[in-house]
N, C-alpha and C positions, 0 to 999 in steps of 0.2 A: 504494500500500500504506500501510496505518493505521502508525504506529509506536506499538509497543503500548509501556506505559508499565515503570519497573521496578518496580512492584507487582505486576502482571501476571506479570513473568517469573518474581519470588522467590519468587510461588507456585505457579506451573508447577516449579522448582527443586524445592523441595519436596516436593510431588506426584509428582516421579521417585523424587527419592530414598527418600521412603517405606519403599517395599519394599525396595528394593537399594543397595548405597551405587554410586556410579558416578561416573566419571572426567568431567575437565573436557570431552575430546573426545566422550563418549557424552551429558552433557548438551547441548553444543552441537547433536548433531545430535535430539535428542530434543524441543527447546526451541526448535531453530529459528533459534538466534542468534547470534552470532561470540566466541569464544575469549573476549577482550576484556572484553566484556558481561558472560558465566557466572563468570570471574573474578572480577572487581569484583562482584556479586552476591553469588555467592559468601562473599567476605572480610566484608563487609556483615553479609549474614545470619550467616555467624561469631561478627563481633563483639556480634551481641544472644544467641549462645547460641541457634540456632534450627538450624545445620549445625555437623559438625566437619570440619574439613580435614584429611588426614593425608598425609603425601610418602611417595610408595612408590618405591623404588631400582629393580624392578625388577617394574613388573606385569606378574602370570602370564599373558594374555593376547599381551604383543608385546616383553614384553623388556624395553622404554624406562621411562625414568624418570615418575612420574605421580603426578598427587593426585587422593586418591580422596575424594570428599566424602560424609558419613553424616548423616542426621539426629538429632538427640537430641529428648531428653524433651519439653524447652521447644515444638520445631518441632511434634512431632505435636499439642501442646495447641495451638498454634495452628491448623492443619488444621482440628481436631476444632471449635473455636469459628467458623470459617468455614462449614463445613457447618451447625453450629446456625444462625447466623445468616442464610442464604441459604432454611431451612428455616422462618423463625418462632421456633423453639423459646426464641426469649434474648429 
């Protein structure tokens, strides 16, 4: 198996959360990758302002304590120049 790099994954990250903000456990299995990995990721794309992390005490789902990650502004303007660029259009 290729080990895909973490460019790859922080735009698969991304690309989830788009539409829905989602927990570290529902990207892991969305993305394919271990806890660890979406974390650090995660914090990462954070810190450029591209996701926001938020601690939920008590997701409505299962109870347990969780961080729900959402994309902001910055993130879909990135998306959005990926797609240009994979397209020609830049």
């Amino acid at each position: 198996m290729v080990k895909r790099s973490s460019y790859i994954i922080k735009e698969k990250i991304l690309q989830t959360v788009r539409e829905n903000p989602a927990t570290y456990a529902a990207l892991e299995r969305k993305v394919n990758t271990g806890y660890r990995t979406i974390k650090d990721n995660c914090e990462e794309l954070e810190q450029f302002d591209q996701v926001k992390i938020d601690f939920v005490k008590e997701h409505p789902a299962n109870g347990r304590p969780s961080y729900l990650v959402s994309i902001t502004e910055r993130g879909l303007n990135t998306l959005k120049k990926k797609v240009e660029r994979r397209s020609g259009k830049t």
